[in-house]
N, C-alpha and C positions, 0 to 999 in steps of 0.2 A: 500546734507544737508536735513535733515528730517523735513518737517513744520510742524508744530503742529498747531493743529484745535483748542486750546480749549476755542477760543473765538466762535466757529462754530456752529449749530445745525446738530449734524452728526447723532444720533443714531435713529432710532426707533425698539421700544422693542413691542415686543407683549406683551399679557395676561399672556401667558405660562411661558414668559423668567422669569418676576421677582414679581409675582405674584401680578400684577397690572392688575386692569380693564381699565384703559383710563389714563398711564402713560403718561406726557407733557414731552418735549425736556426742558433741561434749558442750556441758554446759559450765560459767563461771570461769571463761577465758579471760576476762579483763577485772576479775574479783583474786584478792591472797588475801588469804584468812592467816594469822597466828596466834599463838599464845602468849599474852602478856602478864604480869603481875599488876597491873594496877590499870585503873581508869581515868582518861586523860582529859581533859580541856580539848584539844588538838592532840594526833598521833605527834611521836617522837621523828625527828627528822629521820632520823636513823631507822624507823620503823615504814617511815613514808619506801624510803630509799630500797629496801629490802622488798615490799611491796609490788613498786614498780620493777626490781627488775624479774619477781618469781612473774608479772602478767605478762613481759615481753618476752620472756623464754617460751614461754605457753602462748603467747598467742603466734610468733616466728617459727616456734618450732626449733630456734638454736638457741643451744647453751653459750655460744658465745657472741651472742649480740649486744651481749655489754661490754665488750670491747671495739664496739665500733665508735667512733670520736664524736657522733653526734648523739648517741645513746650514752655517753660517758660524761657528755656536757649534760645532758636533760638528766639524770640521776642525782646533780647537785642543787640541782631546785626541785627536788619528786611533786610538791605540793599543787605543783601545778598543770599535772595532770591527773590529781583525785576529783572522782564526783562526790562522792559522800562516803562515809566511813560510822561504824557500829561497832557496840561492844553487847555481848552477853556474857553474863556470869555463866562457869562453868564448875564442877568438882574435882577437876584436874589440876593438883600441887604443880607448884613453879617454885622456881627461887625466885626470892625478890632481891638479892642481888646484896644483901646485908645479913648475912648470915640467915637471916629468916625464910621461913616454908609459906606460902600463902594460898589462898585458892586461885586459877590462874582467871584470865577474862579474856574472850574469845574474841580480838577485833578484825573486825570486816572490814577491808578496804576495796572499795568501787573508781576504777578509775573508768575515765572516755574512753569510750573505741572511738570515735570519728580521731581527734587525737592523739591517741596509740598509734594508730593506723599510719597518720602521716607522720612520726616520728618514724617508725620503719620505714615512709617510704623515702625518709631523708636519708637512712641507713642506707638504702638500698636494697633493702626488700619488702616482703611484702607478708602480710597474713594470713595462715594456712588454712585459717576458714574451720568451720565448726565440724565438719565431716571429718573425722580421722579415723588411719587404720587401725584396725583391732589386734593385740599384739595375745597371742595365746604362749601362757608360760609352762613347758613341763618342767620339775625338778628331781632328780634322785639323789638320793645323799649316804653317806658313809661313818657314823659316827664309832670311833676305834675300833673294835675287833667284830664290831656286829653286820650281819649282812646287807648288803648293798639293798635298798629300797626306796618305794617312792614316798618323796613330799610331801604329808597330809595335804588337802583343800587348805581347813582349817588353821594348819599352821600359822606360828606368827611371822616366818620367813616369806610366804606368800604374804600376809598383812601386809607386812614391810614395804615389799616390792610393791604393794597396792598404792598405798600412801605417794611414795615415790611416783610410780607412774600419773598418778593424781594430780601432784606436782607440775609434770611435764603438761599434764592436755592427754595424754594418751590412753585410750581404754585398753583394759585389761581383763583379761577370759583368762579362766581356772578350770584345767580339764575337771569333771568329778569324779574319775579316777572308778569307777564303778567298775563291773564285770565284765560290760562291753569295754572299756578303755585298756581295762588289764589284760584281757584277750588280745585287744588289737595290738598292744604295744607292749611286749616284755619290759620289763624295767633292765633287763642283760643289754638290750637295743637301745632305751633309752640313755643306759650310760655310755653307752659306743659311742652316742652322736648318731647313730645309724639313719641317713636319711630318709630314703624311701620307708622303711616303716615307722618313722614316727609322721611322718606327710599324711600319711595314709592312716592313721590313728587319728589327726587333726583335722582331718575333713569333714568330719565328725560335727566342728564346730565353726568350722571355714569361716577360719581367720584370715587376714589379710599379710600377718606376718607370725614366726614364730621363735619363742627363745627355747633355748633347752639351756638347762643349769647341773652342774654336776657338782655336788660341796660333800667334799670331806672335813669333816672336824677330827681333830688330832686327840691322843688319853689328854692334854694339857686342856681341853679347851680352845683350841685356837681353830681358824676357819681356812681351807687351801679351797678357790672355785674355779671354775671354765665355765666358759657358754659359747653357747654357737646362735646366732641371730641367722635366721634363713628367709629370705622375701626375693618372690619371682625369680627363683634359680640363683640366687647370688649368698653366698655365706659371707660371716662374718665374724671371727673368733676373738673374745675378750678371754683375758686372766687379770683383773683388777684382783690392788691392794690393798690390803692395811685391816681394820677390823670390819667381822660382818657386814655390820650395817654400813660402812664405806663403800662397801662392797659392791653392796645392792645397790647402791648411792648412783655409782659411775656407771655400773651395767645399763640403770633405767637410763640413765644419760645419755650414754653410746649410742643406744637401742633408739632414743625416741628420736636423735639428733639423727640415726642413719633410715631411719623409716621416713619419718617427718620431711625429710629432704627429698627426700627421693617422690614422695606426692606435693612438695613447692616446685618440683620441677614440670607435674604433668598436668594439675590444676586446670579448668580452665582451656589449655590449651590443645583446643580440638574440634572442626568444624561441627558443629550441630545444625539438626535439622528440626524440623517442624516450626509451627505458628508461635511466635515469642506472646508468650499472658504475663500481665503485670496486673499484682494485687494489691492495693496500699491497706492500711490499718489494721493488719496483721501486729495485734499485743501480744496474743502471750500462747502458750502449747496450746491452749484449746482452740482456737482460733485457727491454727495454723494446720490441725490433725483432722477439722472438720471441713477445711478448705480443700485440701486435700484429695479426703474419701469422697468428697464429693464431686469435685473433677473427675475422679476415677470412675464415677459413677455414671456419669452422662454418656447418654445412646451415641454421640458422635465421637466419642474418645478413648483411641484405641490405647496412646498411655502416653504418662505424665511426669517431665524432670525438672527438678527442680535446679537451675542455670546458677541464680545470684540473692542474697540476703541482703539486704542494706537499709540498716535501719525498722520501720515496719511496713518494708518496700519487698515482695518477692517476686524474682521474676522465670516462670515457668517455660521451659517448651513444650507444645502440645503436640502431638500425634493426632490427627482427625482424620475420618472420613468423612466426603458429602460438602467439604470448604467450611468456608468462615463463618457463612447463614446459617449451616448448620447447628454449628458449635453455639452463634449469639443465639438463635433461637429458644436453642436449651438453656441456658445461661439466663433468659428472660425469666424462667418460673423459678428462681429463687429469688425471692425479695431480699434476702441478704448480700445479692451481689449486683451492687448498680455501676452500669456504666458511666466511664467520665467523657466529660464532654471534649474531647480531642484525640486526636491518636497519634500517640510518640513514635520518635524513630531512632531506633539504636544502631548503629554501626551499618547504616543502610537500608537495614530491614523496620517494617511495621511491627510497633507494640499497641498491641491492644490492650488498654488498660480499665481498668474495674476496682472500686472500692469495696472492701467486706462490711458491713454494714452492722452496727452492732444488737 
């Protein structure tokens, strides 16, 4: 029986693979956790439904892939692309929907990637894969007559937007705002928008894309923002409405929908080189962080990407010196990696494949 990782942190992508600078692992692509008031027999259909479509925004990468007609039909039966589903008790007040206050209960829905997978590919696309860009958020804000400054870390406007980007699949980096950050970056430049020096403030933590947020709140209470998303030379300016946390709501939105897209486009699509390795029995991070360093480690191998995940299938390209005897050679003195008895062949080329052995 084939395990599937995709609750796991299995991939790491270089620079090259998907034209990311400091791409982050996301893990719990095909899992939406919420909060309920009560504990069920079976989730509520309506619970199902909400479910599936927070894991196909996150695994597509679009916010609106629930209006495509074949994603609109499969949301009316959600049930039947759960795998399993959990509840834990939490300390977190809910309503329970009757005037009452209750403790709420945490349920975990697990739906298929194989799946998921092909309901997207009925949509017409496809899955953005576990590597995503890293979005690095500055803020400066203005609350009534007081001086213009930055955003705590700590703040719950940063929580917020954490949450939020959670939501989406997308990692999220918080300058720490420290003495080198304040030097680099005036907070006079960070409200400008000022590109070149906040680029150069963010290299710092070489992101892959970057927001800037400007939020004045008004003597009433009330919240006015701008942002500017910047990735590979191209901007992009939001002024969302309505309250705060709306706010934040459509920003991470925009932001994950205009990044995310923009790596559905380049995925993938790019000749590579070196010897294709395929791993099978790759469970779970440890397996996968050990397989790894350990490829990196071998006298023939000058370095190591990792191509495709599929299932606890990886399929690497290798860089060697000295050919294939080399590489098997070495590959011989770990007893944890036995060869299989055939050798595949993907799109033309030889896969040499090897099981991890546990």
């Amino acid at each position: 029986m084939i395990r599937k990782l995709y609750n796991c942190l299995l991939v790491v992508m270089l620079t090259g693979l998907c034209s990311l600078s400091q791409a982050a692992m996301v893990k719990g692509l095909y899992s939406a956790v919420m909060l309920v008031p009560e504990q069920l027999s079976e989730p509520s259909n309506e619970q199902l439904m909400q479910g599936l479509k927070t894991v196909l925004v996150k695994v597509s990468g679009r916010s609106n892939v629930v209006n495509k007609p074949s994603v609109a039909s499969a949301l009316q039966q959600p049930s039947a692309w759960l795998n399993q589903f959990s509840y834990q008790a939490t300390q977190t007040p809910i309503s329970a929907g009757d005037g009452r206050e209750v403790l709420g209960q945490r349920l975990l829905l697990e739906f298929d990637p194989v799946l998921i997978e092909q309901l997207l590919q009925q949509a017409g696309l496809k899955a953005v894969g576990h590597a995503r860009p890293v979005l690095l958020v500055w803020l400066a804000q203005q609350r009534g007559n007081t001086a213009r400054d930055y955003v705590a870390p700590e703040s719950q406007i940063y929580t917020d937007l954490a949450e939020q980007a959670q939501v989406r699949g997308i990692p999220m980096d918080v300058p720490l705002l420290d003495l080198n950050d304040q030097t680099a970056l005036d907070v006079s430049d960070l409200w400008g928008f000022f590109r070149e020096p906040i680029e150069q403030a963010s290299q710092r933590y070489q992101p892959d894309a970057i927001l800037i947020g400007r939020l004045i709140q008004s003597s009433g209470g009330g919240w006015q923002t701008e942002w500017l998303l910047l990735q590979q030379g191209r901007s992009h300016s939001m002024k969302p409405t309505g309250a705060l946390s709306e706010q934040l709501k459509q920003v991470i939105n925009e932001s994950a929908d205009t990044v995310l897209a923009s790596l559905g486009t380049t995925q993938f699509n790019y000749i590579e080189t070196g010897l294709q390795l395929e791993v099978t029995n790759i469970v779970d991070i440890e397996d996968f962080l050990q397989l790894t360093d350990y490829l990196q480690q071998l006298p023939p191998v000058d370095e190591v990407r990792v191509s495709r995940v599929e299932a606890d299938r990886v399929l690497f390209r290798v860089e060697i010196q000295g050919g294939v005897q080399s590489l098997e050679q070495a590959i011989r003195l770990n007893p944890r990696m036995s060869a299989m008895p055939r050798l595949n062949h993907e799109a033309g080329e030889a896969v040499y494949s090897y099981r991890w052995q546990d």
